[in-house]
BALOBA-1460 file (C-alpha; in Angstrom, 3 decimals):
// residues 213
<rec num="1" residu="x" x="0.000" y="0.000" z="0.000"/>
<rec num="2" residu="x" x="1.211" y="3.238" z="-0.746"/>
<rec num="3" residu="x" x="0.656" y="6.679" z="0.184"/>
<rec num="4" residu="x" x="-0.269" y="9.285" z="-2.236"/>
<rec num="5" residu="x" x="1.842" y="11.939" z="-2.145"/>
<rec num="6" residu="x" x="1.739" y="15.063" z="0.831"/>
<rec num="7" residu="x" x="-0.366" y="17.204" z="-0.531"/>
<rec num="8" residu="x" x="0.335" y="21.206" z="-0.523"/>
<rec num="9" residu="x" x="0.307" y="21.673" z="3.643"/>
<rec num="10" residu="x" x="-0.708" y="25.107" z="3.260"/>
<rec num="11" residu="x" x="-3.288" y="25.347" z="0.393"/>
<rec num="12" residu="x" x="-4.561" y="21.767" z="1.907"/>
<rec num="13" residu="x" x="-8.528" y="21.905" z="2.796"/>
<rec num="14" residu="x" x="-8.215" y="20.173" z="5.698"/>
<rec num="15" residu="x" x="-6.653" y="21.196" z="9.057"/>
<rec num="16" residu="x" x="-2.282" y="20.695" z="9.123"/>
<rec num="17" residu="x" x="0.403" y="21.742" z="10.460"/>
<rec num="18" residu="x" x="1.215" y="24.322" z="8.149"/>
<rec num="19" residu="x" x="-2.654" y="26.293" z="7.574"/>
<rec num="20" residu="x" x="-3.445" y="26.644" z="10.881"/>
<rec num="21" residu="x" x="-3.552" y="28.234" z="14.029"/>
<rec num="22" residu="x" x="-4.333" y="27.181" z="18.004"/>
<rec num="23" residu="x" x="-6.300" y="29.692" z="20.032"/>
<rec num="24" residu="x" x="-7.150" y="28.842" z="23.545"/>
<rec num="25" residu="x" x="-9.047" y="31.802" z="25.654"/>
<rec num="26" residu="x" x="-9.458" y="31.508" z="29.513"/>
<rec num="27" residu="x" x="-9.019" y="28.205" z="30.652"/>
<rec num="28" residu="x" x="-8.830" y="29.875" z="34.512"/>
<rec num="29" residu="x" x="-9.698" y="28.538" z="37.937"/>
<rec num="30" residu="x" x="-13.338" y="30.367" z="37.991"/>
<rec num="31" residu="x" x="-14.799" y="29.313" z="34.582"/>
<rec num="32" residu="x" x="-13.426" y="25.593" z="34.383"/>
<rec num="33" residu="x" x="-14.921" y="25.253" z="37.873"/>
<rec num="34" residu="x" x="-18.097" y="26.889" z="36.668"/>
<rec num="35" residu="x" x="-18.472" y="24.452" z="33.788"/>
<rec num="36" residu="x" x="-21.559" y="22.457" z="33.816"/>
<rec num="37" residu="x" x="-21.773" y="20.883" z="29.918"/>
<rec num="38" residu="x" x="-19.644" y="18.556" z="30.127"/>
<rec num="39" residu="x" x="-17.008" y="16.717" z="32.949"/>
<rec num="40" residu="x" x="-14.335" y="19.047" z="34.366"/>
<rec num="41" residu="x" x="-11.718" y="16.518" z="34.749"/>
<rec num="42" residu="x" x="-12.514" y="15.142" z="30.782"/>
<rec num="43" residu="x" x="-12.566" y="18.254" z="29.601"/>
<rec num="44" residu="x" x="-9.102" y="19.699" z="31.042"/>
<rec num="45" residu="x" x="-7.709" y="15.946" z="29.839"/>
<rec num="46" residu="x" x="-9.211" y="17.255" z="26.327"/>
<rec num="47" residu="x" x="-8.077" y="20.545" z="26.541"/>
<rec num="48" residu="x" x="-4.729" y="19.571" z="27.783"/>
<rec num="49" residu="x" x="-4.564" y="17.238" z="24.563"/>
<rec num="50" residu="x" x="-5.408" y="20.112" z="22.602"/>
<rec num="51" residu="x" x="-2.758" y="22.481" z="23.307"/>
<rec num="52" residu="x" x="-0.190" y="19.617" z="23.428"/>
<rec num="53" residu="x" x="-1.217" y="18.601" z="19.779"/>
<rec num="54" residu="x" x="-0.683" y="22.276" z="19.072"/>
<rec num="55" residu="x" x="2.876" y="22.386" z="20.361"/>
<rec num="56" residu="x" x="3.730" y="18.802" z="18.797"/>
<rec num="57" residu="x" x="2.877" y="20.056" z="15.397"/>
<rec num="58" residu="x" x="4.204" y="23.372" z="15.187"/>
<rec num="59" residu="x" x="1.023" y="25.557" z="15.318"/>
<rec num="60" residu="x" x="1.342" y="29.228" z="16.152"/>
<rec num="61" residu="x" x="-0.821" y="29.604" z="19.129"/>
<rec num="62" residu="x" x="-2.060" y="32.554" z="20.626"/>
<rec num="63" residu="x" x="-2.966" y="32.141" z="24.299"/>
<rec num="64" residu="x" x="-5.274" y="34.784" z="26.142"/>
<rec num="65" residu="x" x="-6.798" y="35.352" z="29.598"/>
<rec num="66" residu="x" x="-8.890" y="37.568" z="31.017"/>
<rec num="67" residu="x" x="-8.239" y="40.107" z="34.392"/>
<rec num="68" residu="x" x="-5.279" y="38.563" z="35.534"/>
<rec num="69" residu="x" x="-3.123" y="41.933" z="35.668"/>
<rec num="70" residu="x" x="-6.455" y="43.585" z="37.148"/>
<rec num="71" residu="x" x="-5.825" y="41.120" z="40.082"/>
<rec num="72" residu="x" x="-9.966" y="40.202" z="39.556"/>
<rec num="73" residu="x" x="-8.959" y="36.881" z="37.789"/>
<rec num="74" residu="x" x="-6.191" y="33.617" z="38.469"/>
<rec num="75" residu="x" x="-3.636" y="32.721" z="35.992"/>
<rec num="76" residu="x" x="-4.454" y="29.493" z="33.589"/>
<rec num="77" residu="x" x="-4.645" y="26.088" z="35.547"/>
<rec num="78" residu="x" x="-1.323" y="24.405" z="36.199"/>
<rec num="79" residu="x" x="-2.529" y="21.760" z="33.536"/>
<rec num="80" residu="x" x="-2.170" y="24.149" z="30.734"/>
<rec num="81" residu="x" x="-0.003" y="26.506" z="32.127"/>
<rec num="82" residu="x" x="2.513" y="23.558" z="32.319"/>
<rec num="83" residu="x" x="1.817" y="22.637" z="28.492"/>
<rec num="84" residu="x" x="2.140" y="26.373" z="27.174"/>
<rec num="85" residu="x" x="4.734" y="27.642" z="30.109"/>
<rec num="86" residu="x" x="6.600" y="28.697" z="26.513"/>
<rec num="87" residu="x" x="4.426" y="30.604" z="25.067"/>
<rec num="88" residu="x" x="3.222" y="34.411" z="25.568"/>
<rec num="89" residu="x" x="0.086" y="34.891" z="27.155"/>
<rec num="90" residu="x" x="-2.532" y="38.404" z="25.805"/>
<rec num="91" residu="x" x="-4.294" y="39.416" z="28.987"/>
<rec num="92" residu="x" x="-7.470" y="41.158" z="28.456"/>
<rec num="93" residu="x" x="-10.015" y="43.028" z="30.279"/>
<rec num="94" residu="x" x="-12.714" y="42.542" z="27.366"/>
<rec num="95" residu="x" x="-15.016" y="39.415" z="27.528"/>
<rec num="96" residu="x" x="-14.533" y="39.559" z="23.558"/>
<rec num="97" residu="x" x="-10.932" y="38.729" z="22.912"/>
<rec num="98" residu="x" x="-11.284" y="39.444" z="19.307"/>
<rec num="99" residu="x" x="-11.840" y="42.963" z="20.384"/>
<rec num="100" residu="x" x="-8.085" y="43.177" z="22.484"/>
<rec num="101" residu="x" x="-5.672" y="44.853" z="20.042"/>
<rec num="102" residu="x" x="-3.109" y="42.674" z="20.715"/>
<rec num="103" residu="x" x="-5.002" y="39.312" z="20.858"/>
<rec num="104" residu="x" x="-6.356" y="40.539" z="17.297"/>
<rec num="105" residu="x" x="-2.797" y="41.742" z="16.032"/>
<rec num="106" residu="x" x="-1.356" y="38.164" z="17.428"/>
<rec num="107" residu="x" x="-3.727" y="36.395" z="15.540"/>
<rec num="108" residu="x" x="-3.038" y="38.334" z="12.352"/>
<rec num="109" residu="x" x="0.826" y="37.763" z="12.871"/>
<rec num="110" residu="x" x="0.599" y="34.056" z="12.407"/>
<rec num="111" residu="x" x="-0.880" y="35.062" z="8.803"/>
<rec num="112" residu="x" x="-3.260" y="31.395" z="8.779"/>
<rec num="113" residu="x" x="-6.650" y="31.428" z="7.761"/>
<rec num="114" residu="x" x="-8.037" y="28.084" z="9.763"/>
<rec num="115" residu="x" x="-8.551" y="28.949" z="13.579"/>
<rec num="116" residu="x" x="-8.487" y="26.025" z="15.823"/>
<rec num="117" residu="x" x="-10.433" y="28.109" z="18.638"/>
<rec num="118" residu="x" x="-11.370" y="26.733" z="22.352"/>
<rec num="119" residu="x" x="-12.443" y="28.540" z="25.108"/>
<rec num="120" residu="x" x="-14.208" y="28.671" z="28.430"/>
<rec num="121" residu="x" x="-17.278" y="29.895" z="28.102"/>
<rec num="122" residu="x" x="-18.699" y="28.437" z="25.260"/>
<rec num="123" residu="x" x="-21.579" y="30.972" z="25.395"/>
<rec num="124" residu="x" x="-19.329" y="33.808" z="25.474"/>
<rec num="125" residu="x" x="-15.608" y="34.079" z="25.261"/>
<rec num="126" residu="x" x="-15.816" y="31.117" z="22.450"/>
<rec num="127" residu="x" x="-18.586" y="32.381" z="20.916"/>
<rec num="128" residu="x" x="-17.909" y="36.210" z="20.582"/>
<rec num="129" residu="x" x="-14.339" y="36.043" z="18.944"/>
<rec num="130" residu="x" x="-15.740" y="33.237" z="16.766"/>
<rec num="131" residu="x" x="-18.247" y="35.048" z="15.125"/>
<rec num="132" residu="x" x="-16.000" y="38.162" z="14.233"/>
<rec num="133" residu="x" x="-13.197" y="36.108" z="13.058"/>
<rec num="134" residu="x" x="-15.685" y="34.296" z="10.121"/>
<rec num="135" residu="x" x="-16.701" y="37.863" z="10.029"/>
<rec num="136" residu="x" x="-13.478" y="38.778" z="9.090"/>
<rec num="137" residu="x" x="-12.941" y="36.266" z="6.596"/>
<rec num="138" residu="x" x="-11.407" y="32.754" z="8.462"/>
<rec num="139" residu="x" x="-12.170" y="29.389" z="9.011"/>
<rec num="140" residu="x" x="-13.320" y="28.804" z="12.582"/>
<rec num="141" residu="x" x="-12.630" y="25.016" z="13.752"/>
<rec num="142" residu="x" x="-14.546" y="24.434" z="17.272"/>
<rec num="143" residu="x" x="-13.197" y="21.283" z="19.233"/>
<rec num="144" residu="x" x="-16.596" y="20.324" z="20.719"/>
<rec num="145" residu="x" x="-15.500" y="18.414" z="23.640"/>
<rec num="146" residu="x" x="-12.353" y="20.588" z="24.509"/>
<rec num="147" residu="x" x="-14.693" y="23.438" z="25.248"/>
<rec num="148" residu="x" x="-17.559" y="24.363" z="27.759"/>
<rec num="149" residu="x" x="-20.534" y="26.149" z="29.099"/>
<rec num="150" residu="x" x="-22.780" y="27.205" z="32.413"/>
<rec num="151" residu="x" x="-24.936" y="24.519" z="31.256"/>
<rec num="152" residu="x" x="-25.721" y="21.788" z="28.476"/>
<rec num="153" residu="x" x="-28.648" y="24.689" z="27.132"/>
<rec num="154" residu="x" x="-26.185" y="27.555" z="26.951"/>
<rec num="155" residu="x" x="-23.116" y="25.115" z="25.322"/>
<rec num="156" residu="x" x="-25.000" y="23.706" z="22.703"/>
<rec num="157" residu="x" x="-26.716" y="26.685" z="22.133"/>
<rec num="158" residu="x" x="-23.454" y="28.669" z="21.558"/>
<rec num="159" residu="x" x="-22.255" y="25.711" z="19.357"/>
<rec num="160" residu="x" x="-25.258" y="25.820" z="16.756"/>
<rec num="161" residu="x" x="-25.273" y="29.392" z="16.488"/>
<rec num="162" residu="x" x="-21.364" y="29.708" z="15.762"/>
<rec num="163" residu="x" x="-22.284" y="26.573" z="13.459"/>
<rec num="164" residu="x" x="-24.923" y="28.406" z="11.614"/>
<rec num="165" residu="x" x="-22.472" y="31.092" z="11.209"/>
<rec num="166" residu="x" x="-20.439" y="29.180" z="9.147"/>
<rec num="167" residu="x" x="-17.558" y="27.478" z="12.254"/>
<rec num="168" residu="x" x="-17.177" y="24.098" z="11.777"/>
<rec num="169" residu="x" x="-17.449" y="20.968" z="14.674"/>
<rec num="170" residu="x" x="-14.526" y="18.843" z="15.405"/>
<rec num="171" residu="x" x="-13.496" y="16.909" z="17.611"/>
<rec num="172" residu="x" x="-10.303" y="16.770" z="19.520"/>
<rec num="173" residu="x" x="-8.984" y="13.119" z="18.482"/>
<rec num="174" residu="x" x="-10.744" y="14.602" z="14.959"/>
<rec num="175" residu="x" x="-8.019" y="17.506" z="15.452"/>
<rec num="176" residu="x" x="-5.148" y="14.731" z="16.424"/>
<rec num="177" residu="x" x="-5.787" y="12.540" z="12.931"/>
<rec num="178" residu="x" x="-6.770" y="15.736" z="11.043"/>
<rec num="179" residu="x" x="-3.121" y="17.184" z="12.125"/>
<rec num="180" residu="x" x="-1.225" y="13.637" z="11.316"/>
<rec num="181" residu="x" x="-2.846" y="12.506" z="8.305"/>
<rec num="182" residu="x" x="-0.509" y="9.323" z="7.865"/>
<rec num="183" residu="x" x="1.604" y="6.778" z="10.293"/>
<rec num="184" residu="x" x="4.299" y="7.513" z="7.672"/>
<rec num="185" residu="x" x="4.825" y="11.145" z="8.819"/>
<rec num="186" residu="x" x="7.376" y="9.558" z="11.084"/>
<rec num="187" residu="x" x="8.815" y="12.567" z="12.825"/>
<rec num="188" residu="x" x="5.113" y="12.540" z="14.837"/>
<rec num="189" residu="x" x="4.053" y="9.247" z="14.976"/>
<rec num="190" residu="x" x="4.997" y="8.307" z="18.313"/>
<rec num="191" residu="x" x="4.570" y="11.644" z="19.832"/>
<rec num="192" residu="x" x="0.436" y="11.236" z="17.811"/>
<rec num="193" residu="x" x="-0.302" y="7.854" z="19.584"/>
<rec num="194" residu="x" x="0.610" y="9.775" z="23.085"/>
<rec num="195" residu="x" x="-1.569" y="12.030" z="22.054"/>
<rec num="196" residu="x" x="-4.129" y="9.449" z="22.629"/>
<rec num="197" residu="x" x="-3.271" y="7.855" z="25.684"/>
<rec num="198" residu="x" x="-2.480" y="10.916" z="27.498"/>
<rec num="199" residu="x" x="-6.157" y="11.840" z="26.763"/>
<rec num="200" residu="x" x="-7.900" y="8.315" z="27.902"/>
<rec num="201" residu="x" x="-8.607" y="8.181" z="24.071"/>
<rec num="202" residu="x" x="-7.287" y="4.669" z="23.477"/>
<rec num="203" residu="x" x="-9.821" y="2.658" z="25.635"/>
<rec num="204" residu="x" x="-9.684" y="-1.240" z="24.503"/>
<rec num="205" residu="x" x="-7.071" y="0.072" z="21.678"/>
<rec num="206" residu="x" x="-3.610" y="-1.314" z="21.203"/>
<rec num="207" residu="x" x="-1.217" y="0.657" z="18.956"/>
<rec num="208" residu="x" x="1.768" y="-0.952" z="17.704"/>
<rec num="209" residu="x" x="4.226" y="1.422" z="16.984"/>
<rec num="210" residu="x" x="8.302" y="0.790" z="16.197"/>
<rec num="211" residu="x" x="10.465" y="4.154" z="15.894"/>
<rec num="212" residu="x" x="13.303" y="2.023" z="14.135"/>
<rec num="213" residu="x" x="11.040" y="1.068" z="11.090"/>
């Protein structure tokens, strides 16, 4: 069996390494504890897997939380802050991040059209910046279980109207295969099926995996 060859990473219609961006917006002590959609633990495991996917594949990502200079609001949960300890965070007093200069002017840097976008509250802070960035002409991919709301209502609520806007559903092991594409892409491989196991994806699943093929 053979491969066809890599398509064009950054003219490619579906989500790599080279066309996209990771945005994750206030994953902070208040809102993950206020999350009622879906279960806390799963989704920091999901989110976690997320921004570690991000960082295995080379994504610019653009990080933002809200009110932590104003003293009102925590830093990001050691989970995350652990997985993007390297990367700059955009504080913001706005509950719209796409309406922070420099969140906006961060996202514009990394010059990608396809926004891989997760955020806590899905009725808000996800919602909000999603809307004005298909507004403004990109691709908004929502990881639907990497992301939550005050309640089921108000998540899936958020979801179908940033749906009907044009966003598209994923999901994040959707992200993970999107993102790898083949088990010949060697230089990921290993690193994708920890992906996996780090997230509890791999329940009843045994991958069989040699580095020194």
């Amino acid at each position: 069996m053979t491969s066809e060859a890599i398509r064009d990473p950054s003219k490619d219609h579906l989500l790599t390494p080279a066309n996209s961006t990771f945005i994750i917006i206030d994953y902070q002590p208040v809102q993950v504890n206020s999350i009622a959609s879906m279960d806390r633990q799963l989704l920091i495991n999901n989110i976690c897997g997320a921004a570690k996917a991000a960082v295995v594949y080379g994504l610019p990502i653009v990080h933002s939380t809200v009110n932590v200079k104003t003293g009102l609001n925590k830093p990001p949960i050691p989970q995350v802050n652990r997985v993007l300890k390297e990367f700059p965070t955009y504080d913001r007093t706005s509950i719209n991040s796409w309406e922070d200069v420099e969140f906006r002017q961060a996202v514009e840097k990394a010059g990608r059209k396809k926004l891989i976008m997760t955020a806590l509250w899905t009725e808000a802070c996800l919602t909000f910046p999603a809307l004005d960035a298909l507004k403004a002409g990109y691709e908004v991919y929502v990881p639907v279980d990497a992301v939550g709301g005050t309640s089921v209502a108000a998540h899936e609520a958020a979801l179908r109207r940033i749906d009907q806007a044009g966003g598209q559903m994923i999901s994040v092991p959707q992200l993970f295969c999107e993102l790898q594409r083949d088990w010949q892409r060697k230089d990921t491989a290993a690193a994708f099926m920890n992906l996996f196991i780090e997230t509890g994806g791999t329940a009843g699943i045994q991958f069989s995996y040699d580095k020194s093929e």
